[in-house]
N, C-alpha and C positions, 0 to 999 in steps of 0.2 A: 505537127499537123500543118501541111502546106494548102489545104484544101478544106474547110467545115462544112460538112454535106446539110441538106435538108430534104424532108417529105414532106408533100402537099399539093397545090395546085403544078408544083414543079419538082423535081428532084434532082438528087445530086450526091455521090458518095460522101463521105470524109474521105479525102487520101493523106495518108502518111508516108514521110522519108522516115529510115531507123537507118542509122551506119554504124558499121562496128567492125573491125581490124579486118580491115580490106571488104567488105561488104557495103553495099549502097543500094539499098531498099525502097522500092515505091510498093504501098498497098495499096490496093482498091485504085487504080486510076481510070474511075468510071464515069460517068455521064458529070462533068461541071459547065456553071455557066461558059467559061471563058476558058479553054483548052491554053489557049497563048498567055493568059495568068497565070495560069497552070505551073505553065512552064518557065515564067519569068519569075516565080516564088523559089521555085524547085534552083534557076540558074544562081537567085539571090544567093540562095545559103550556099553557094560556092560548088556544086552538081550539075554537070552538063547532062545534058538529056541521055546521050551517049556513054556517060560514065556508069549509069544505074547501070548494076548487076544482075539486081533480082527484083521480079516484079512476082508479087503474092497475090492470088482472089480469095476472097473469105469466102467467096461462093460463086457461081458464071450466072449471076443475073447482070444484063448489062449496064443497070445504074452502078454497077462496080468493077465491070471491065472493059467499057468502051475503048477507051485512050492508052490500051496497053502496046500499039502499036507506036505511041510515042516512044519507044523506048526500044529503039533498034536492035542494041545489043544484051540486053536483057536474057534471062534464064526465066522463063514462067513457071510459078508451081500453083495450085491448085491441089484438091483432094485426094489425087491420087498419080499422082505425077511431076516430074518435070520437061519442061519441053525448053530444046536450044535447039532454035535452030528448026533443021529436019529431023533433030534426035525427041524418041517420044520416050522417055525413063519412069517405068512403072515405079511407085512407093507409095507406099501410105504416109499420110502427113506428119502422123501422129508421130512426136518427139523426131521428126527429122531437124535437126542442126546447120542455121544454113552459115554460122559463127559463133567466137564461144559464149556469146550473149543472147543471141537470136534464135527460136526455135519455133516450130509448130506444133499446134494440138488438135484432133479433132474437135469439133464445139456445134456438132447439130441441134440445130432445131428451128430457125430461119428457114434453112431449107437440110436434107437429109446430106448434104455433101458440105454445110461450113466446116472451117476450121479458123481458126486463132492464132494468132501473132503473136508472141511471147516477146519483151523485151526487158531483160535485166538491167537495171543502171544502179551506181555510187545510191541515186534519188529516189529506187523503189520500183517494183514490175510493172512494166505499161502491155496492157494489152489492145491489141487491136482486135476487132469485134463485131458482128452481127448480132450476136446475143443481146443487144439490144439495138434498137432504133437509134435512141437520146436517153437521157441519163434518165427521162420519167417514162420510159420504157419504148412501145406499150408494154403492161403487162400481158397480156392476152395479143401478142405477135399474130394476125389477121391472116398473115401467110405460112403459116408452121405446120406443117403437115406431119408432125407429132410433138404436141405440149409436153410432154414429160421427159423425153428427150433434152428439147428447150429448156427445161428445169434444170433440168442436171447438168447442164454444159455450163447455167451460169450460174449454179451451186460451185462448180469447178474451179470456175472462174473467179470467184468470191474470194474462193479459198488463197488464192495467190494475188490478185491485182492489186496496185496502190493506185493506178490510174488507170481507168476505162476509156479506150476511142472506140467511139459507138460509131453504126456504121453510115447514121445522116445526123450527125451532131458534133458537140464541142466536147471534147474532152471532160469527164468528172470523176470525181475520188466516193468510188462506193461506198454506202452509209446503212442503216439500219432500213431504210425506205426506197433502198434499189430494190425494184422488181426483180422479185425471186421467178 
């Protein structure tokens, strides 16, 4: 996590780096206080702005996609697509492979187009996520324009995650009292 989002009188995504045998991943690089932290977190870990591959939206609200223009030479994906460029490449997210650790899933219910970040490591699955806010939810997601949808993506999700990036919080290890 290069970025720990918050909601409230301000907002701001989580964004995440994932790399993995030749891939270099920013999620969510949407609305943060300081774009140019951003980017000096992102140059820390050794990633120029220009070297990111692929930029993910869990969904195109823009507290999650503002800043995807930092990332000149990027492939964009989203729900149902990749875009390079001028190239606009229809796919469903669902199980596309963007390396052999990295993959997407559908995960509505934030809004009817999320999808999820999958990441396999030595350390256990991390997922990146709308399916919740922060680790204490809410339960009752305010803007979910079908709950039971919502349900089921983070039943899904349950099923495989060892660590949760929620989509305006810190990282948590799902327990008996994550919001079903």
């Amino acid at each position: 996590v290069v970025s720990v989002g918050y909601a409230g009188d301000r907002v701001a995504s989580t964004v995440a780096l994932v790399r993995d045998e030749g891939a270099t991943i920013v999620v969510d690089p949407g609305m943060v206080a300081d774009r140019h932290a951003l980017l000096a977190r992102i140059e820390g870990l050794g990633v120029a702005p220009g070297a990111v591959s692929d930029v993910i939206f869990s969904h195109h609200h823009p507290d999650h996609t503002l800043h995807a223009a930092l990332f000149e030479h990027a492939r964009f994906h989203d729900h149902w697509a990749i875009y390079d460029g001028d190239l606009w490449v229809s796919r469903e997210a669902e199980g596309w492979q963007l390396s052999p650790s990295i993959r997407l899933i559908a995960a509505p219910g934030h809004s009817d187009q999320d999808i999820a970040t999958i990441a396999s490591t030595p350390d256990g699955v991390y997922v990146c996520t709308h399916a919740w806010w922060t680790a204490g939810g809410p339960a009752d997601d305010p803007f979910s324009p079908d709950r039971e949808a919502l349900s089921r993506s983070r039943e899904r999700i349950l099923a495989i995650a060892s660590v949760i990036i929620p989509g305006h919080g810190p990282t948590f290890t799902p327990g008996p009292d994550t919001p079903r």
